[in-house]
ZAMARGU-4260 file (C-alpha; in steps of 0.2 Angstrom, whole numbers, plus 5000, padded with zeros to 4 digits):
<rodrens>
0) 5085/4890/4929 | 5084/4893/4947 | 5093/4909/4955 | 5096/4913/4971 | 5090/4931/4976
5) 5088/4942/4963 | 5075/4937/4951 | 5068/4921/4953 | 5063/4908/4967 | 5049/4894/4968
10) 5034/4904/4974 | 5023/4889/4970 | 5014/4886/4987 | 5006/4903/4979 | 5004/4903/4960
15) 5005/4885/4949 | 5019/4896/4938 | 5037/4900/4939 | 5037/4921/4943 | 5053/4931/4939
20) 5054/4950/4942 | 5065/4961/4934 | 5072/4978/4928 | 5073/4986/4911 | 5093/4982/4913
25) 5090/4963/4916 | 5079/4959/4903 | 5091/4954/4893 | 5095/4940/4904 | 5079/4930/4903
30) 5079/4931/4884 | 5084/4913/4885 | 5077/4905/4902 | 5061/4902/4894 | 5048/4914/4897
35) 5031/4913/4891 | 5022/4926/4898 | 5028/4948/4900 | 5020/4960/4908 | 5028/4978/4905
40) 5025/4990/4916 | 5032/5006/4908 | 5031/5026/4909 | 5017/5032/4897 | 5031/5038/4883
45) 5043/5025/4887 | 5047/5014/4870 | 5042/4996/4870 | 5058/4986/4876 | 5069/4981/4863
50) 5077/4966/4873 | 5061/4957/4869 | 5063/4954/4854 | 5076/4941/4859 | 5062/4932/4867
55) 5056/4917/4861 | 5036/4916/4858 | 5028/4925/4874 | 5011/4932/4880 | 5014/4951/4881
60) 5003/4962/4890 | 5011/4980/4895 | 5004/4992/4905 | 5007/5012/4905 | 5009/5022/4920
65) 5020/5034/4930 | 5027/5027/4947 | 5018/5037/4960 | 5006/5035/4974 | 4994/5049/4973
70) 4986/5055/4958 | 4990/5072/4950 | 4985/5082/4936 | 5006/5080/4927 | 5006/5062/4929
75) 4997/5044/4925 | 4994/5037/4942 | 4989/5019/4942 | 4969/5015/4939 | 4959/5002/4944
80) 4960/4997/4923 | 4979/4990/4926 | 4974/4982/4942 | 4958/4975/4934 | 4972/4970/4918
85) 4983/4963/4928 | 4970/4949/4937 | 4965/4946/4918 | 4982/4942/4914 | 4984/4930/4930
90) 4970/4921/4923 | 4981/4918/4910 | 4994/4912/4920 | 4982/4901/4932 | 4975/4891/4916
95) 4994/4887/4911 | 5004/4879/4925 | 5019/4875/4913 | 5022/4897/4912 | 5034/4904/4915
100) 5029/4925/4918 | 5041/4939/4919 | 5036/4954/4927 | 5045/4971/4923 | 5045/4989/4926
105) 5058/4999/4924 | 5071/4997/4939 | 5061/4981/4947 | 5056/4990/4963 | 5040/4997/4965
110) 5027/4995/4951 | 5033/4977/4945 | 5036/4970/4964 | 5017/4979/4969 | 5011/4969/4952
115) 5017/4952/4958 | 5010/4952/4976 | 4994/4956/4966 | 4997/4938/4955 | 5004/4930/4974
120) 4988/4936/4983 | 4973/4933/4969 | 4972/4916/4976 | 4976/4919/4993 | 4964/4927/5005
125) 4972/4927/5021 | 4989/4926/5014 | 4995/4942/5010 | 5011/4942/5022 | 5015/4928/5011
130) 5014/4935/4995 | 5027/4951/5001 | 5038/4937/5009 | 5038/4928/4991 | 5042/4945/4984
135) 5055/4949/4997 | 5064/4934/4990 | 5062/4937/4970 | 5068/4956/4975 | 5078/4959/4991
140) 5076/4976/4987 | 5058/4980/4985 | 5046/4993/4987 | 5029/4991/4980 | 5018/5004/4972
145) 5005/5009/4987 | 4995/5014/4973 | 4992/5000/4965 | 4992/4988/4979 | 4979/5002/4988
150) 4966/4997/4972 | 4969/4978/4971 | 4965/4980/4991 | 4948/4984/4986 | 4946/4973/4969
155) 4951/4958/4978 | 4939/4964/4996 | 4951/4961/5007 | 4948/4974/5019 | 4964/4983/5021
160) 4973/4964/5022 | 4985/4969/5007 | 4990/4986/5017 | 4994/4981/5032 | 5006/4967/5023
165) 5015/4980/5014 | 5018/4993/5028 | 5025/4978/5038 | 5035/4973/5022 | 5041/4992/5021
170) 5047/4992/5039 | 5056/4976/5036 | 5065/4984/5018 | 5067/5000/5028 | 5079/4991/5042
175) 5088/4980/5028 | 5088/4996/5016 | 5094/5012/5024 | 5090/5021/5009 | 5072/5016/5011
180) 5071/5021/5028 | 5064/5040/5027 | 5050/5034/5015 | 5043/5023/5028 | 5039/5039/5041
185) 5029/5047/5026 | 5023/5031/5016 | 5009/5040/5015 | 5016/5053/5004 | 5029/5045/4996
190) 5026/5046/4976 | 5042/5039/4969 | 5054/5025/4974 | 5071/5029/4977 | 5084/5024/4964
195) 5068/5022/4951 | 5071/5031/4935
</rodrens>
């Protein structure tokens, strides 16, 4: 199924696979659109999804960290383990062009949309606009979790490359998002997306 805006788009100049993003509220309606691959990203104490369960026969890796950009002693900042699991899981996806992967965090905005430029940019070298724009499309209303993007910058050597694509994706859902706007002065110190649980 192909959907216009939300969710899913052709991202195949990028990846061989079909890429969906989503929040916790829309799993449910992916249960029957073929999925063969998940990745959860969830807060540590957040209960596996039960929509999932609908699924039929998937690869399921999830992931457990809080949605923030700096580290602190009261939260689970993404590490350089979920960046380094989330490249083994694209080498999953690479080795099967037929998948289908649904990536999803808990409101589809920041740790999920930062976790698919990472799969859009493995490959890429040089293409890292590309990957935010592919994103822009699956999720129109995106923020990507610095964080993580700030490690896969340096896992993937690519020299800041990944950085200056989100701050130039920031500005751009900053004009399109007002509610976005006042993050993109401290992006610096932003720690949590708006409207993420």
């Amino acid at each position: 199924m192909q959907r216009d805006g939300e969710g899913v788009t052709a991202v195949e100049p990028l990846v061989p696979y079909r890429l969906s993003i989503c929040g916790l509220d829309e799993l449910a309606g992916f249960a029957d659109d073929g999925v063969s691959h998940v990745l959860s990203i969830l807060d540590p104490d957040w209960p596996a999804p039960a929509a999932l369960a609908a699924y039929g026969p998937h690869h399921h890796v999830v992931r457990r960290f809080h949605d923030v950009a700096d580290a602190a002693p009261e939260v689970d900042a993404p590490a350089a383990a979920d960046v380094d699991a989330i490249l083994a899981w694209s080498d999953v996806l690479v080795a099967d062009a037929a998948a289908h992967a649904l990536v999803h965090c808990h409101a589809g905005i920041s740790r999920s949309t930062a976790a698919a430029v990472i799969l859009l940019a493995r490959d890429n070298p040089g293409r890292e606009a590309a990957a935010f724009e592919a994103v822009a499309r699956l999720r129109p209303r995106s923020w990507p979790n610095r964080r993580l993007l700030t490690i896969a910058d340096r896992r993937l050597g690519r020299d800041g490359a990944l950085l200056a694509a989100l701050r130039t994706h920031q500005r751009r859902m900053a004009a399109a998002h007002p509610e976005f706007a006042d993050l993109v002065d401290g992006v610096d110190h932003a720690h949590h997306v708006v409207g993420s649980p």
